[in-house]
N, C-alpha and C positions, 0 to 999 in steps of 0.2 A: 668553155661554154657548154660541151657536153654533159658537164655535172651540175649542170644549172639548180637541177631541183634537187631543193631541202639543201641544201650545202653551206652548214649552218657557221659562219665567221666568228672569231674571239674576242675582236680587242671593239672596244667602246669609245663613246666619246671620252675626251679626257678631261673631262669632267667628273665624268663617272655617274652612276647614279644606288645608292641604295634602295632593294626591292624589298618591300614588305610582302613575305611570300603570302596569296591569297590563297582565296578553292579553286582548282582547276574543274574546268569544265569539261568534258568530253563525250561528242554525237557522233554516231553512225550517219543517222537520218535525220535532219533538221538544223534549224536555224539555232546561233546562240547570239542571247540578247542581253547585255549588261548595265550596270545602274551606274551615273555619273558621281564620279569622287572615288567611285570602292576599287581597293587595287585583291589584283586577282592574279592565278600562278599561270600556269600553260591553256591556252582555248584553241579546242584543236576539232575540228569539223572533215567529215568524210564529203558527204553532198550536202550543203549549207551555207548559207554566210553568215559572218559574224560581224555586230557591230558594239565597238568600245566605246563606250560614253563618253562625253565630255570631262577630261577630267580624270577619268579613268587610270588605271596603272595593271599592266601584264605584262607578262613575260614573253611568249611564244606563242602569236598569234598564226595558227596556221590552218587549213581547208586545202580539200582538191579539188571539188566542185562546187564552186559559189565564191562571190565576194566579199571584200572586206573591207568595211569604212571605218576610219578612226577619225572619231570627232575632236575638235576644237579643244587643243591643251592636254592630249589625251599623251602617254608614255608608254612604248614595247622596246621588248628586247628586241623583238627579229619580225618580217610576216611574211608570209609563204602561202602562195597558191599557185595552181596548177590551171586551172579553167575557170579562169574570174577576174574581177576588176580589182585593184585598190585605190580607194581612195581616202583620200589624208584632209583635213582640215587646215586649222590654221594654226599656228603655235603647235602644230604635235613632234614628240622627239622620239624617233627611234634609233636605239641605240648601235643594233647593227645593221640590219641591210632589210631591203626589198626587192624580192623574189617571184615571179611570174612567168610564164610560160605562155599562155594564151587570154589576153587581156589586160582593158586601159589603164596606166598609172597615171595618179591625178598628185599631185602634193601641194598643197596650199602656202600660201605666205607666210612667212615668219618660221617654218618646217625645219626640222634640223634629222636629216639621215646620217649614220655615224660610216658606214660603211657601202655606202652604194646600191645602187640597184641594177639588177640585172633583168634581163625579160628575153625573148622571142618574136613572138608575132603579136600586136596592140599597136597602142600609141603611150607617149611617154609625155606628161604637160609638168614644169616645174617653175611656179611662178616666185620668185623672189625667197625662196630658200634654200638651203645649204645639202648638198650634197657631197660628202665625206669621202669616200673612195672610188667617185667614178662612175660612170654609167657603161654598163656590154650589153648589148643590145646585135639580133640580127637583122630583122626586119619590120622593126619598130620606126612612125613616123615620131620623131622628136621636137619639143617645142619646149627652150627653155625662154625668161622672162621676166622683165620689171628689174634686174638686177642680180638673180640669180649667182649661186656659186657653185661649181663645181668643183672638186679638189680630185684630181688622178685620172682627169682625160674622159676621153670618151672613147670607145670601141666597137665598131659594128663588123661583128664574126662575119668569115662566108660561109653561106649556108649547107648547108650536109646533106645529106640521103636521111636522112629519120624521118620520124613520120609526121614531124611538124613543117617540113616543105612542101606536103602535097598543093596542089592548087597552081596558079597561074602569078608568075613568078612581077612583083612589082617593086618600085621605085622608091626608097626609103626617101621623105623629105624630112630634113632636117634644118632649122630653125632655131640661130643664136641670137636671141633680141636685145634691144638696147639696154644697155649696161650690165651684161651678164658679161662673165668671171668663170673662164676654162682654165684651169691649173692644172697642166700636164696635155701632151698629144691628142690631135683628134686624127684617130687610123681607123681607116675606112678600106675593109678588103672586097670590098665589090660597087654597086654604082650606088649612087645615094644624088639626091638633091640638098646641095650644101646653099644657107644661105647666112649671111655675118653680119649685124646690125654693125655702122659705121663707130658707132659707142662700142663695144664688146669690144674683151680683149679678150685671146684664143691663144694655145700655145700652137707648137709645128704640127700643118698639116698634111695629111699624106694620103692621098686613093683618092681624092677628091680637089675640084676649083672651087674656091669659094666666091660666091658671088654677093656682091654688098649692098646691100641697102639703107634707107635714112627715113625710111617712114616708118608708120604702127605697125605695118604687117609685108612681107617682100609680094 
């Protein structure tokens, strides 16, 4: 977990996808804003956000300060921030992972992650899409949803001396809703609020009770 940032993975969906390499963009200072359909090479922002069009197609969507939205259908290699949100539409497929540090992951329905996401401190919402290799997470509240899949568990590190633990230390809730799909262990190394829609299947749990519920929300 301590190489969280930029820690860029290889293997893709196996489906694969062919990239029509485009212009890379690349900012110090400011935002990058791109046009729906055109596929582009690396978009990489210092303090900005970036947002992919509908449609769209990149490679190495990444910023350190600012977030990033990829709209409805839209295709990346990788995305990577440091101090910012991601969020995902519907239908979008990234081929390896999602990477964050400080700030919300949103991913929309029909979503396909090839290799996981990782985060810190935010919240994690994943409603009725694929997630590939896993969720690590330290002290992210997690909410998966409608159906959801996750393939390679879930992990919530405990937390370290760096300097993303300052502050007043809280209660991870996490949230597996009806008819969501954990493929592989949920290990949990410190206190978390576990909760397990009666539909959900989960593989072994461990650091944590799960507590069950049968309505819309525990």
């Amino acid at each position: 977990m301590q190489r969280i940032l930029f820690s860029l993975l290889l293997a893709g969906l196996s489906s694969g996808a062919v990239f029509a390499k485009g212009k890379d963009i690349d900012k110090v200072n400011g935002s990058i804003h791109t046009e729906a359909g055109v596929s582009y090479g690396d978009l990489e922002s210092v303090n900005g956000s970036i947002d992919l069009d509908e449609n769209a197609i990149a490679e190495t969507v990444s910023t350190v300060n600012g977030s990033i939205r990829i709209r409805d259908g839209a295709q990346a290699e990788s995305i990577e921030t440091v101090n910012g949100g991601l969020k995902l539409g519907s239908r979008v497929v990234i081929h390896e992972g999602l990477e964050t540090v400080n700030g919300r992951i949103v991913v929309g329905s029909g979503s396909r992650i090839g290799e996981g996401i990782e985060s810190v401190n935010g919240s994690i919402e994943v409603d009725n899409a694929e997630i590939g290799g896993g969720i690590e997470t330290v002290n992210a509240d997690l909410t998966l949803d409608n159906g959801a899949l996750v393939r390679g568990g879930i992990h919530y590190d405990e937390p370290g001396g760096s300097w993303f633990n300052f502050g007043k230390k809280k209660t991870p809730k996490v949230v597996i809703g009806a008819n969501v799909v954990v493929e592989g262990d949920l290990t949990f190394d410190h206190e978390v609020e576990l909760f397990v829609h009666d539909s959900a299947k989960v593989g072994r749990i461990s650091g944590a009770s799960a507590k069950r519920y049968s309505g819309s929300t525990p």
